[in-house]
Backbone bond lengths (Angstrom), bond angles and torsions (degrees), N, CA, C in turn:
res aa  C-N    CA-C-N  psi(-1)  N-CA   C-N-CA  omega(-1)  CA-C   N-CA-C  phi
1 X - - - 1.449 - - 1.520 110.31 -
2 X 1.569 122.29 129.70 1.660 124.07 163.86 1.287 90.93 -40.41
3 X 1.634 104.76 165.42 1.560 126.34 158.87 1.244 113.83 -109.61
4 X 1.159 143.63 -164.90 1.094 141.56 -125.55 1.981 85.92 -103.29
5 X 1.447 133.04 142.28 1.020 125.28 -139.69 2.370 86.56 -98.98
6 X 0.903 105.98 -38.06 1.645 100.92 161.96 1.458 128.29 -97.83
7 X 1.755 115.18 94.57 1.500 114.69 -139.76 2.292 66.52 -95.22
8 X 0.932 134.05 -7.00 1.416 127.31 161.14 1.286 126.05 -167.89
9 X 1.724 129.75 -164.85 0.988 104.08 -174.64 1.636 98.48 -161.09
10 X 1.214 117.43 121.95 1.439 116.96 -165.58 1.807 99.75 -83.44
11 X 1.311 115.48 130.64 1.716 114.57 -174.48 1.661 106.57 -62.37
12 X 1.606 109.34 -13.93 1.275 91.13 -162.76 1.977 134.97 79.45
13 X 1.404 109.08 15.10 1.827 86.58 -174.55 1.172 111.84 -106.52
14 X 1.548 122.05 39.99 1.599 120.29 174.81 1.282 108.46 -64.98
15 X 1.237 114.17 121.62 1.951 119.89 168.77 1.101 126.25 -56.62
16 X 1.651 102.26 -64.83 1.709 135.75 -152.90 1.118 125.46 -146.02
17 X 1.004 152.71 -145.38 1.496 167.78 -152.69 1.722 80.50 -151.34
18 X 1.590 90.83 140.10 1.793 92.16 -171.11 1.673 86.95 -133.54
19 X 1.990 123.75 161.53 0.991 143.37 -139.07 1.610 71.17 -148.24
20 X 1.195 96.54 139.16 1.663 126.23 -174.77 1.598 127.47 -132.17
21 X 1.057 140.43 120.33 1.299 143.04 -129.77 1.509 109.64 -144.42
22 X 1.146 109.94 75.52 1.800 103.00 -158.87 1.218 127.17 86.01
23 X 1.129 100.28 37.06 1.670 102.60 -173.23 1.753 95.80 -142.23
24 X 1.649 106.91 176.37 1.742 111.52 -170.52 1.887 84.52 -84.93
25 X 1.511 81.22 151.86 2.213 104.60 -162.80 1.471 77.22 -89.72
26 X 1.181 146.10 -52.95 1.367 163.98 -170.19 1.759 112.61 -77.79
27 X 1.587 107.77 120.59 1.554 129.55 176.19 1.704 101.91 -68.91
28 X 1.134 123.44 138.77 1.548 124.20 155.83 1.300 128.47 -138.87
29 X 1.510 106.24 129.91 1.700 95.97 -152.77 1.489 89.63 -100.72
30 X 1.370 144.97 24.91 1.357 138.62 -153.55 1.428 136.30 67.48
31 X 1.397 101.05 -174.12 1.481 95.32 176.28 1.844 74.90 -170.85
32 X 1.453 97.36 153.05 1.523 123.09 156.41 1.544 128.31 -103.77
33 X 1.211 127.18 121.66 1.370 108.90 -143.28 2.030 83.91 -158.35
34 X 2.082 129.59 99.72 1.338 129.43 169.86 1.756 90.54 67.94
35 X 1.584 112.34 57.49 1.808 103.21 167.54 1.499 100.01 70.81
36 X 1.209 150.60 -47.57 1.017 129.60 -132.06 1.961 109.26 -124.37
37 X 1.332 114.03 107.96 1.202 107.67 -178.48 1.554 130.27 -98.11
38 X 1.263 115.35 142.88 1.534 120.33 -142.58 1.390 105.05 -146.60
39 X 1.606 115.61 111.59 1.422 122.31 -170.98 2.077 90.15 -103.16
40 X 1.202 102.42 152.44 1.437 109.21 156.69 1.492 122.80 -118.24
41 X 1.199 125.55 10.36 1.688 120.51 166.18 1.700 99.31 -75.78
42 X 1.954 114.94 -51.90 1.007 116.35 -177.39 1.335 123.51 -65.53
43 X 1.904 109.91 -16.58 1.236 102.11 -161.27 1.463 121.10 78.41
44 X 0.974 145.95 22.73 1.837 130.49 -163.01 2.104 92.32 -153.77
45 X 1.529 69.97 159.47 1.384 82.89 177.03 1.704 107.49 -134.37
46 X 1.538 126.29 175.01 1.690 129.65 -175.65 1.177 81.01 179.60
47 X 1.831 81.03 140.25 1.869 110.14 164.83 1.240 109.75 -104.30
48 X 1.089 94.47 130.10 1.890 116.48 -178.24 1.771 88.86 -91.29
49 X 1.359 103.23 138.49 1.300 109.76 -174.69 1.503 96.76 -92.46
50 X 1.314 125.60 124.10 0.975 162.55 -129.79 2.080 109.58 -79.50
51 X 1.821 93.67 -20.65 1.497 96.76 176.44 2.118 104.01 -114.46
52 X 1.197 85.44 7.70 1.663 108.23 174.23 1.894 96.79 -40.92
53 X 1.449 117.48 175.46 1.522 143.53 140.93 1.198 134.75 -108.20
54 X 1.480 104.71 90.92 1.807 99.69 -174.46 2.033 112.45 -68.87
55 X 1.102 107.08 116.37 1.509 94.98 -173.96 1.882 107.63 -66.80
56 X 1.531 87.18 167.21 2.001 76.96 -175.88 1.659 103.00 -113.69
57 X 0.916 100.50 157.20 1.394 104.77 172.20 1.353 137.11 -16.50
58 X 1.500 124.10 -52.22 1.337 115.85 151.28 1.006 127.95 -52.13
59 X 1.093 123.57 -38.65 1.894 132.68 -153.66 2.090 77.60 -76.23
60 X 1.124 114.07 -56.32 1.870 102.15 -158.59 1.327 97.11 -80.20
61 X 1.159 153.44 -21.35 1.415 137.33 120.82 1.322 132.51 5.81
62 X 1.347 104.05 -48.51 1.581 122.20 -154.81 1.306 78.49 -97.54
63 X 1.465 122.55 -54.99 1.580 117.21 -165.41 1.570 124.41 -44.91
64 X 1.271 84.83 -31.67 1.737 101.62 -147.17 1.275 96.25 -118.47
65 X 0.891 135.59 30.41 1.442 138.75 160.93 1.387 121.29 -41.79
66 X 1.262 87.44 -79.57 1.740 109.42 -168.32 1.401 120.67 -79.36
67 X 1.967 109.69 -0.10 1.003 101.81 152.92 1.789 121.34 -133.05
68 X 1.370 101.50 38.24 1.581 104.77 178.25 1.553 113.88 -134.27
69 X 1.131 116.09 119.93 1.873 116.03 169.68 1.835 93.62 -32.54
70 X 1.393 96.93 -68.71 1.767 122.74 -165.86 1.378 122.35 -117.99
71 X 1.095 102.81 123.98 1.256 92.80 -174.72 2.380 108.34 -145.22
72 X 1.023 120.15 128.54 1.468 125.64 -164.32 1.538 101.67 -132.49
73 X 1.751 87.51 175.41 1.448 97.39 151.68 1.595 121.09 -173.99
74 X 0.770 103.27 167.88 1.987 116.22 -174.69 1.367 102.01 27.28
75 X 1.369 130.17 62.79 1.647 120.08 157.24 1.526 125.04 -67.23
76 X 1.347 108.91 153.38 1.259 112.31 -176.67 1.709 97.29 -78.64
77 X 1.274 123.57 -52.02 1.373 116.96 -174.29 1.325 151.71 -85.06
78 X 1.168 151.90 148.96 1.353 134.40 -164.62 1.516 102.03 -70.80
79 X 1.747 99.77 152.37 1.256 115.79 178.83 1.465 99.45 -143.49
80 X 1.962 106.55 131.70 1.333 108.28 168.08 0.943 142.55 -28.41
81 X 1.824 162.32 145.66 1.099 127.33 -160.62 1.381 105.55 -107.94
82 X 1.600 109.95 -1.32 1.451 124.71 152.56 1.649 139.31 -63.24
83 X 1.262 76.66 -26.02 1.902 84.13 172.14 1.392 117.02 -93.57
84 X 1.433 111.48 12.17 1.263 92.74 -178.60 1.876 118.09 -126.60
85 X 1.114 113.62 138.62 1.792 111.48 -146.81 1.880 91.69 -94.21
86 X 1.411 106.62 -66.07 1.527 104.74 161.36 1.863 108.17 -161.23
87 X 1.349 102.98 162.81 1.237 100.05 -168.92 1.683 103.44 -141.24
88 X 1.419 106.24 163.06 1.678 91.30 148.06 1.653 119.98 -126.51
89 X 1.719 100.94 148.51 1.110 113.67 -172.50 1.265 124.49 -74.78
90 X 1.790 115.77 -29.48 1.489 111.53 -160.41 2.173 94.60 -161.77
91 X 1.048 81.12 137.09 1.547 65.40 -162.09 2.261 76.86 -130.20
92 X 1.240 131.39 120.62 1.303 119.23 167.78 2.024 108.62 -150.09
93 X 1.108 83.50 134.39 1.979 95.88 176.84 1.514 98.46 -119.25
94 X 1.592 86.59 159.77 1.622 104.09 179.05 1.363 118.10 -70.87
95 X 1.970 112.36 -14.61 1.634 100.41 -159.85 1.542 83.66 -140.73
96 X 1.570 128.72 158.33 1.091 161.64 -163.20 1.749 85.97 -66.88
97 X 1.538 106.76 139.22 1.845 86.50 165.98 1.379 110.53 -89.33
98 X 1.471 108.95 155.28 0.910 122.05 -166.27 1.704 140.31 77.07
99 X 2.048 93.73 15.76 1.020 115.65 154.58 1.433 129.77 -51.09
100 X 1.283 115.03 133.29 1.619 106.13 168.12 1.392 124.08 -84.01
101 X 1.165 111.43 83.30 1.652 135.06 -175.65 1.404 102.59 -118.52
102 X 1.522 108.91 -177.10 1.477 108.29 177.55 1.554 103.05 -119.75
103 X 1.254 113.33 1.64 1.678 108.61 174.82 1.559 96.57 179.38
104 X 1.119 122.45 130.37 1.984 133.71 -170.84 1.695 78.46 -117.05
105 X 1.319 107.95 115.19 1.305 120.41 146.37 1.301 111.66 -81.36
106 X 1.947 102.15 143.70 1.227 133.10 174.59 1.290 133.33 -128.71
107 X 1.717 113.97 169.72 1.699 88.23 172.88 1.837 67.12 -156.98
108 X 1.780 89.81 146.12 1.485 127.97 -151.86 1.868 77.49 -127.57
109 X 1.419 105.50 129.94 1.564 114.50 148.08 1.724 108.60 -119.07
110 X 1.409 99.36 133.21 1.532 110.87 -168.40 1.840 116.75 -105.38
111 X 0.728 138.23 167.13 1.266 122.71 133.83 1.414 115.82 -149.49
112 X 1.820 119.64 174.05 1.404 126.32 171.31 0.973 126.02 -142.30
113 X 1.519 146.34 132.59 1.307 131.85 -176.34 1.794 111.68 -70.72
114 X 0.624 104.60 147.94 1.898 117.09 -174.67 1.095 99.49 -156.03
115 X 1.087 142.06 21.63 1.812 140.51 154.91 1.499 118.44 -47.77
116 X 1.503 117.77 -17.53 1.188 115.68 -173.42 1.884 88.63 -136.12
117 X 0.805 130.21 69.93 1.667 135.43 -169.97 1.494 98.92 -151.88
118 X 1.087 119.64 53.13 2.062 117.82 167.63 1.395 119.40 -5.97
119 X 1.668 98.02 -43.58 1.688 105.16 -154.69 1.392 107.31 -88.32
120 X 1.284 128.72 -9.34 1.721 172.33 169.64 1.475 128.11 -48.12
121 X 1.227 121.25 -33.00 1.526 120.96 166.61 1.309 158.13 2.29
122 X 1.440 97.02 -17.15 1.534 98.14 -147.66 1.848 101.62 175.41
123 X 1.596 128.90 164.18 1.589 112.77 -152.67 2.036 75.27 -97.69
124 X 1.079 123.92 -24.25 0.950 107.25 -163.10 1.961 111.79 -80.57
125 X 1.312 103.58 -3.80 1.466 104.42 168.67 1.391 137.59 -95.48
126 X 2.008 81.13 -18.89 1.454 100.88 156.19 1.359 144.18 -55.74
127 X 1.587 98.30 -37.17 1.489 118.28 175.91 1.261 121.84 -102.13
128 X 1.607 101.64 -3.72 1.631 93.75 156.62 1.775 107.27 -93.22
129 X 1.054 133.73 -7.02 1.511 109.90 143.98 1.262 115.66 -62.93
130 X 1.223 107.38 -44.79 1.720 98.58 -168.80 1.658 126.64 -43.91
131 X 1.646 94.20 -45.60 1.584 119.16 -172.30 1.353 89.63 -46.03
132 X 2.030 121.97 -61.90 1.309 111.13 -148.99 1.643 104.18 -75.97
133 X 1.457 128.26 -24.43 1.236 125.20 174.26 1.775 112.77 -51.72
134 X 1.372 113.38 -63.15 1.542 101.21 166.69 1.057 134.04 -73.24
135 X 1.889 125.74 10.56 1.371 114.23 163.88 1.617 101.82 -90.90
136 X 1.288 124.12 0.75 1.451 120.54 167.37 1.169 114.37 -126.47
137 X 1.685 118.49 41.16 1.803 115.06 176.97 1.712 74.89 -102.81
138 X 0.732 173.57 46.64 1.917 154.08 120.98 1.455 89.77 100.59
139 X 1.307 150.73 -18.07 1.375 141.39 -154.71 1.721 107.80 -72.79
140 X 0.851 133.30 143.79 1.637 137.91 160.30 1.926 115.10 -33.75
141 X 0.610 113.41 11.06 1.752 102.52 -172.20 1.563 114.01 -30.92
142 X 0.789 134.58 170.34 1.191 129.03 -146.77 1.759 88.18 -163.96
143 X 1.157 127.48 -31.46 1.290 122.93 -148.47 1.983 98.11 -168.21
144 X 1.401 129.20 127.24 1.478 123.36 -176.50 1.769 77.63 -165.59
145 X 1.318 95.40 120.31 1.898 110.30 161.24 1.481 114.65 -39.29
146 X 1.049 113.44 130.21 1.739 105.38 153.49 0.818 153.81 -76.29
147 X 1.926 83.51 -29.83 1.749 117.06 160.05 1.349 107.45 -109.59
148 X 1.239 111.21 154.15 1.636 123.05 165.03 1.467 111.50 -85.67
149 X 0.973 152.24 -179.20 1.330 163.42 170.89 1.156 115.76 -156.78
150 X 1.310 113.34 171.81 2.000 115.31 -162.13 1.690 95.26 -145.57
151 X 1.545 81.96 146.23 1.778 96.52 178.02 1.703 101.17 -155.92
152 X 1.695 98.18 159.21 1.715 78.97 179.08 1.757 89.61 -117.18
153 X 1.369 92.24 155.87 1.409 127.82 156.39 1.409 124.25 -100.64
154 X 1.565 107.56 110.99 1.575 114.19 -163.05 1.825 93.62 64.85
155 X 1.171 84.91 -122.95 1.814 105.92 -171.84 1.146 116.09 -127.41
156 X 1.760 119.80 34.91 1.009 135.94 167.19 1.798 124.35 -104.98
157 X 1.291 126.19 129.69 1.704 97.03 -174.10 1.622 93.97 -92.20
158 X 1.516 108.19 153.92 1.579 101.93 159.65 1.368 85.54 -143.78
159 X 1.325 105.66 156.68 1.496 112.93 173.05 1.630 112.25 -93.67
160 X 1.137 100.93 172.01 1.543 108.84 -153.84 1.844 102.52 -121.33
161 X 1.190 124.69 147.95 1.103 139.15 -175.69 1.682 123.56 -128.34
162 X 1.267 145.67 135.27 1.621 107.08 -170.73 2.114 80.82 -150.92
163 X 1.592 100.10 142.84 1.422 92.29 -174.74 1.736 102.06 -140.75
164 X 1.064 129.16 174.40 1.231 123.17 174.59 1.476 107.26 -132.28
165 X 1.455 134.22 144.74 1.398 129.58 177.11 1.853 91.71 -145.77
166 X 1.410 86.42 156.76 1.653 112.08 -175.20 1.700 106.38 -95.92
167 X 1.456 122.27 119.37 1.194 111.35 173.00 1.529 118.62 -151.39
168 X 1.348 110.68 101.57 1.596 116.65 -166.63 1.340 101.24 112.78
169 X 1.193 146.88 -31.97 1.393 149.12 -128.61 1.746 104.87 90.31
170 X 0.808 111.51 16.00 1.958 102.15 -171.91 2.017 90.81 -120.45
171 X 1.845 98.67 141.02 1.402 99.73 149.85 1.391 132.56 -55.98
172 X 1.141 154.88 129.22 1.277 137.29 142.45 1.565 115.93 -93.55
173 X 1.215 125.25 110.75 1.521 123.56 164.28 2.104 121.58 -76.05
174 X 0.973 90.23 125.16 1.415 92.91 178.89 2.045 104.16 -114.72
175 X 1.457 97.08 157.96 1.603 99.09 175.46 1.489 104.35 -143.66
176 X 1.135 145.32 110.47 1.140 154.89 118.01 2.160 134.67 6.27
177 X 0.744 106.37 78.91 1.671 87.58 177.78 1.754 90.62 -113.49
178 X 1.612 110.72 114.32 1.607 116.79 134.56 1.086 127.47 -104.22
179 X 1.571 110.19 163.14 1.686 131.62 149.31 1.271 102.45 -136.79
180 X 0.993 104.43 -160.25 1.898 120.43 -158.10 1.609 101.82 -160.09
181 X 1.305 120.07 90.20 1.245 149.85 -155.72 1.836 114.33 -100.92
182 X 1.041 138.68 154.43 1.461 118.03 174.19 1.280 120.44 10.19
183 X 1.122 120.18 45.24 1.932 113.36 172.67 1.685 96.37 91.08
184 X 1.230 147.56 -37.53 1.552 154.82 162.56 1.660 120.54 -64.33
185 X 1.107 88.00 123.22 1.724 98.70 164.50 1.514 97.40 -55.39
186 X 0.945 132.92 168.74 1.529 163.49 -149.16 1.495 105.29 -147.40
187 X 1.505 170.62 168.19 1.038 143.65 175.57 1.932 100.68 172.26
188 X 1.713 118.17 89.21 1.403 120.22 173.02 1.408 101.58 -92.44
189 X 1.288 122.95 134.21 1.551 118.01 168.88 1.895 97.58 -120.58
190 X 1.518 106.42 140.87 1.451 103.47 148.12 1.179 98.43 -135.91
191 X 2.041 76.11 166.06 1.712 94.72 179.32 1.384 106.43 -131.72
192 X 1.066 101.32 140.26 2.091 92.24 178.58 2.236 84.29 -167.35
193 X 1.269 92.94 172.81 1.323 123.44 -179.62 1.589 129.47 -115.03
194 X 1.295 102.13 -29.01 1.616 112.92 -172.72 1.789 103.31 -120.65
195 X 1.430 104.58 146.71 1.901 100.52 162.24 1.193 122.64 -35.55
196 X 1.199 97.00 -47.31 1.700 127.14 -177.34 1.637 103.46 -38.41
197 X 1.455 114.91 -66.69 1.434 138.73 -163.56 1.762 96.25 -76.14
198 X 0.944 117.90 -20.92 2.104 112.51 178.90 0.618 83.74 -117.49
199 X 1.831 173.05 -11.22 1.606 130.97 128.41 1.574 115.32 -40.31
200 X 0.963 95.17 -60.14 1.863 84.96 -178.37 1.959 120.38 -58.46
201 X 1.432 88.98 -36.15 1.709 73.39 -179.77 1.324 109.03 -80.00
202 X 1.631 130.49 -16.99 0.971 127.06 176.79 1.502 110.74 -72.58
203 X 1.062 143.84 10.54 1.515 154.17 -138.37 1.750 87.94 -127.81
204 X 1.674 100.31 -50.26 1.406 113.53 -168.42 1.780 106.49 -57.40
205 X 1.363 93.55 -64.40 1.366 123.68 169.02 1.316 113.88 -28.20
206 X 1.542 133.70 -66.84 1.460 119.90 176.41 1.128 107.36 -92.87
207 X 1.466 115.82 63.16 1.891 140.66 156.38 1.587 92.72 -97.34
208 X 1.045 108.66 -44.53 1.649 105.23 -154.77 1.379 122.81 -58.13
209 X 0.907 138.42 138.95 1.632 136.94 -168.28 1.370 101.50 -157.94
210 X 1.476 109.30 141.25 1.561 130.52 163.25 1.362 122.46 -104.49
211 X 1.562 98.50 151.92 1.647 84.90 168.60 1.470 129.33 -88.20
212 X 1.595 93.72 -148.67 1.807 91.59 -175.92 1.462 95.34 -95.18
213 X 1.288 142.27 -12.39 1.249 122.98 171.38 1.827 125.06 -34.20
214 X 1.562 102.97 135.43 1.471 95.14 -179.94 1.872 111.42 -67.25
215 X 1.280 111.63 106.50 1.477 118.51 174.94 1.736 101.04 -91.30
216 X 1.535 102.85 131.09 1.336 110.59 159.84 1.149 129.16 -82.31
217 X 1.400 127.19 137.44 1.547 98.75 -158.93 1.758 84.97 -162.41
């Protein structure tokens, strides 16, 4: 079965070409390298469990269409950190698409520039745009926090978001973790359906670790 056809949704408020001040001059969309994938603009690393599906480039293309200016993944080369509006970094599910399952949990890493976004600060201001963008994308929700909550990843805090939408007749639960990192939202999404399926991605989830680099955030 598809999943829910907007697995996210970038707000969109890049202005300009943005000027950076202590931060990497150079964009990095990752690389996966022995299970374990490891960006250096963000600093952080996550283990992809090893019988996982990394989607490829077209396929998150296809995904993310209708809700990304831009959208990539795992380049070999540096990219300005100005040219880039938002992208995604890591897109991986447990089952082949187009498995015959009743729901392939995933977890989507996003990001967006907000270097020039005032109202922007911080993951928890992020996702209160977000909230109001999907209580007016037309979709079924079923379920959108009222409150945000905070947790850290590695030794980072991002606050947390958790929503439910109807699709087919089936729940899908989604959860949210941002921050707002070098001038970029930061952006983990999962999706799963059963306890079963957020133990495991949550398993995934406290993989993640940062370094000691000073991250602005």
């Amino acid at each position: 079965m598809k999943g829910i056809k907007r697995l996210f949704i970038f707000i969109s408020i890049t202005l300009s070409a943005c000027t950076f001040s202590d931060k990497p001059s150079d964009f990095d969309y990752g690389a996966i390298e022995n299970n374990q994938y490891k960006n250096k603009f963000f600093d952080f690393t996550l283990d992809v469990p090893s019988a996982w599906k990394v989607q490829s480039k077209a396929q998150t293309q296809e995904q993310a269409a209708q809700a990304a200016e831009t959208t990539s993944e795992l380049l070999d080369q540096p990219v300005a950190t100005e040219d880039i509006a938002n992208a995604t970094l890591l897109n991986v599910r447990k089952y082949d698409s187009g498995a015959l399952v009743a729901f392939n949990p995933n977890l989507i890493v996003v990001t967006e520039n907000v270097a020039n976004a005032a109202n922007i600060k911080s993951g928890q201001d992020y996702l209160s745009t977000v909230k109001t963008l999907l209580s007016k994308s037309g979709h079924s929700y079923n379920h959108i926090d009222e409150t945000l909550t905070e947790v850290k990843l590695g030794s980072i805090p991002f606050h947390v978001l958790n929503t439910t939408q109807s699709s087919m007749g089936i729940e899908i639960n989604q959860r949210y973790y941002a921050a707002v990192i070098n001038g970029f939202s930061l952006t983990f999404i999962i999706s799963y359906r059963t306890r079963d399926q957020l133990e495991e991605l949550d398993t995934v989830m406290k993989t993640v670790k940062f370094g000691d680099q000073n991250l602005q955030h």
